[in-house]
C-alpha positions in Angstrom: 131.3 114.5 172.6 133.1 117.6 170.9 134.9 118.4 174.6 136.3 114.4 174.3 137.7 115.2 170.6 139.0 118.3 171.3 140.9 117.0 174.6 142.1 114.0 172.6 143.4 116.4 169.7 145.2 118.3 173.5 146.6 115.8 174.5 148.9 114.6 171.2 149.6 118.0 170.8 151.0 118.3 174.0 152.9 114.9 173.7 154.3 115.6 170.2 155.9 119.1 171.6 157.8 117.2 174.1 158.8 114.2 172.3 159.8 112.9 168.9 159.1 108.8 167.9 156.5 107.7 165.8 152.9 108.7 164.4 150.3 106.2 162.7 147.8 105.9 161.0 145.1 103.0 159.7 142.5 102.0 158.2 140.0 100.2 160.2 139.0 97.8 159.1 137.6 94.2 160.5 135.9 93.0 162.9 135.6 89.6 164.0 132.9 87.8 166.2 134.0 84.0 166.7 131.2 83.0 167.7 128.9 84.8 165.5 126.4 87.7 166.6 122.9 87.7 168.1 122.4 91.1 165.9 124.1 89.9 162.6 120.9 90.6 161.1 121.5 94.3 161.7 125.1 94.2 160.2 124.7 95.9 156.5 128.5 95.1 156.2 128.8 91.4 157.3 130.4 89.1 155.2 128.4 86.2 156.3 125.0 85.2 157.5 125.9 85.1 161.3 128.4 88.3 161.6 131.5 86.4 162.0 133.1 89.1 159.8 132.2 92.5 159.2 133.5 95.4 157.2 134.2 98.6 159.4 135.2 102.2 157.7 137.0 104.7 159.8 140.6 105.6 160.8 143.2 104.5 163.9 145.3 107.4 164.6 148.6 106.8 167.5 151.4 108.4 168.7 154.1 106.5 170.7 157.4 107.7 172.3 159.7 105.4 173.8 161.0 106.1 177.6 163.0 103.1 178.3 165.6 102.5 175.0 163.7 101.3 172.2 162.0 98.7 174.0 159.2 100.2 176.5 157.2 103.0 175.3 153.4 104.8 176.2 150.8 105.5 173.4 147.7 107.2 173.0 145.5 106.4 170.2 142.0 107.4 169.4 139.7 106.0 166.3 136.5 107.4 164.2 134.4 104.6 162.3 131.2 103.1 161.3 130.8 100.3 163.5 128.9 96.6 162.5 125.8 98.5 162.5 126.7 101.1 160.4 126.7 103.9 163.3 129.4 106.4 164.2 131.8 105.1 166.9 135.4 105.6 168.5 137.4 104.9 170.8 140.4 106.4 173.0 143.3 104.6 174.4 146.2 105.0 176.3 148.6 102.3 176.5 152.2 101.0 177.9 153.9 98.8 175.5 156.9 96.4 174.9 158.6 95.4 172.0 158.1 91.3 171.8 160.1 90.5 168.4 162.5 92.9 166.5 165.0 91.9 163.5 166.4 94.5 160.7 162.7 95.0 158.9 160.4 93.8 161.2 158.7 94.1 164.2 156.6 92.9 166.6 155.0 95.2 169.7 152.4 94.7 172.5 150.5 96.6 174.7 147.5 97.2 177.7 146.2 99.8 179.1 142.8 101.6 179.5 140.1 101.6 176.7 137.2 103.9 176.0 134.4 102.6 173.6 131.5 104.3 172.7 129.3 104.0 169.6 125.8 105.9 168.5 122.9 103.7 170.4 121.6 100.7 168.6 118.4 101.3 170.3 117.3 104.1 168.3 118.1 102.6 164.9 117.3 98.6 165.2 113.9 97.8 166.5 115.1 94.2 167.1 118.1 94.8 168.5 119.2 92.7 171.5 121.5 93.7 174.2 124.4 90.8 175.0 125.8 92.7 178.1 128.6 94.1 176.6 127.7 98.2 176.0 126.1 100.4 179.0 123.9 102.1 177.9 119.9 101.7 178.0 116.9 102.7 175.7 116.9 106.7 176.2 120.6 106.8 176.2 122.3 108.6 173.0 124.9 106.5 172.9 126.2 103.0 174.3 129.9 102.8 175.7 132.1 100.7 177.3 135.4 101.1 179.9 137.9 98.8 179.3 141.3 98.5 182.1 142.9 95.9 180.3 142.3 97.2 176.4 145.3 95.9 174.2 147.0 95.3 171.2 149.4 94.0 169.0 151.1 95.5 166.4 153.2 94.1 163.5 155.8 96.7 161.4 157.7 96.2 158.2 159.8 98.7 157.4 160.0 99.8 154.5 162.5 102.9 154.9 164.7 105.0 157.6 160.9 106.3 158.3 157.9 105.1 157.0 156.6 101.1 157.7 153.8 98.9 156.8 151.7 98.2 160.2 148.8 96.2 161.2 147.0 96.4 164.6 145.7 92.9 166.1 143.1 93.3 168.8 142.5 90.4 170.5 139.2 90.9 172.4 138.5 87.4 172.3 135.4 85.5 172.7 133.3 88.4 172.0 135.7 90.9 169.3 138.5 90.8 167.3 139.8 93.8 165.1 142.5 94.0 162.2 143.6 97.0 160.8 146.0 98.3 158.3 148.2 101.4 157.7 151.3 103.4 157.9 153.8 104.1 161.0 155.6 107.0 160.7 158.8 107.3 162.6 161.0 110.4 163.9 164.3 111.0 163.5 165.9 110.9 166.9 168.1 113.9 167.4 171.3 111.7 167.3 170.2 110.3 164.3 169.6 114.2 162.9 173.0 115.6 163.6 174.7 112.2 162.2 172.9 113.1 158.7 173.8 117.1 158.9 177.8 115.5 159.6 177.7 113.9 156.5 
């Protein structure tokens, strides 16, 4: 687990030396089970009797850079948070994204790309815990994790100055999870934009 931290924590180090467009970070969050959750019962953060929302703590941290204009861009992202069951989890993803809406202060992106889940194992803290399918992962196992080719987001941005905006991550894993969370986006000067500033 420490060699997966330490080549996340690589790999935006290597991608903020060669470029220069936005970092972010959030607070995680929701989560949301439409359909309820056969372990709601081992949810000490659920808002409701069948799990349908559920208080997660923990941070989303991204970096994006844009390769085609300001329209198509790559990002990585990786999170650290208690998940419904109050157990250390996280997540990695590496995304390409689009920009669906844009006016003067706000903003609307999306994105896909592949998703690694992994979270400490149920199995060792809930006697009565059942497993939907979801997680690999089986009774001796550490931890449960999942692989994900088509993980994705959306992300809505108001901004607030020439730098910082507002943003909220949608992510729509619909029937079994949803997510929501909320934070800042913090956005580089381009070097254009730098030498403009130093003319005036």
């Amino acid at each position: 687990m420490q060699k997966r931290i330490l080549l996340v924590l690589l790999v935006i180090i290597s991608f903020n030396g060669l470029s220069q467009d936005n970092l972010s970070a959030k607070f995680f969050g929701f989560s949301f089970h439409p359909d309820g959750d056969l372990n709601a019962e081992n949810m000490p953060t659920k808002l409701d009797k069948n799990g349908v929302v559920v208080i997660n703590l923990g941070m989303i941290f991204g970096y994006e850079s844009f390769f085609h204009k300001d329209r198509l861009s790559y990002k990585i992202g990786t999170a650290f948070y208690s998940d419904c069951g109050g157990l250390f989890s996280g997540l990695f993803h590496v995304g390409l994204r689009g920009v669906i809406l844009q006016r003067k202060r706000f903003s609307i992106s999306g994105g896909v790309g592949p998703t690694f889940i992994y979270r400490r194992s149920w199995y060792s803290k809930f006697d009565e815990y059942v497993n939907s399918g979801f997680y690999n992962g089986n009774e001796t196992d550490f931890w449960q994790y999942k692989f994900l080719w088509y993980g994705g987001e959306f992300e809505f941005n108001y901004k607030l100055n020439n730098s910082l905006d507002l943003s909220t991550t949608f992510i729509p894993g619909y029937p079994k999870l949803l997510e929501l969370s909320f934070g800042v986006r913090y956005r580089f000067k381009t070097k254009s934009e730098s030498d403009y500033i130093k003319s005036k």
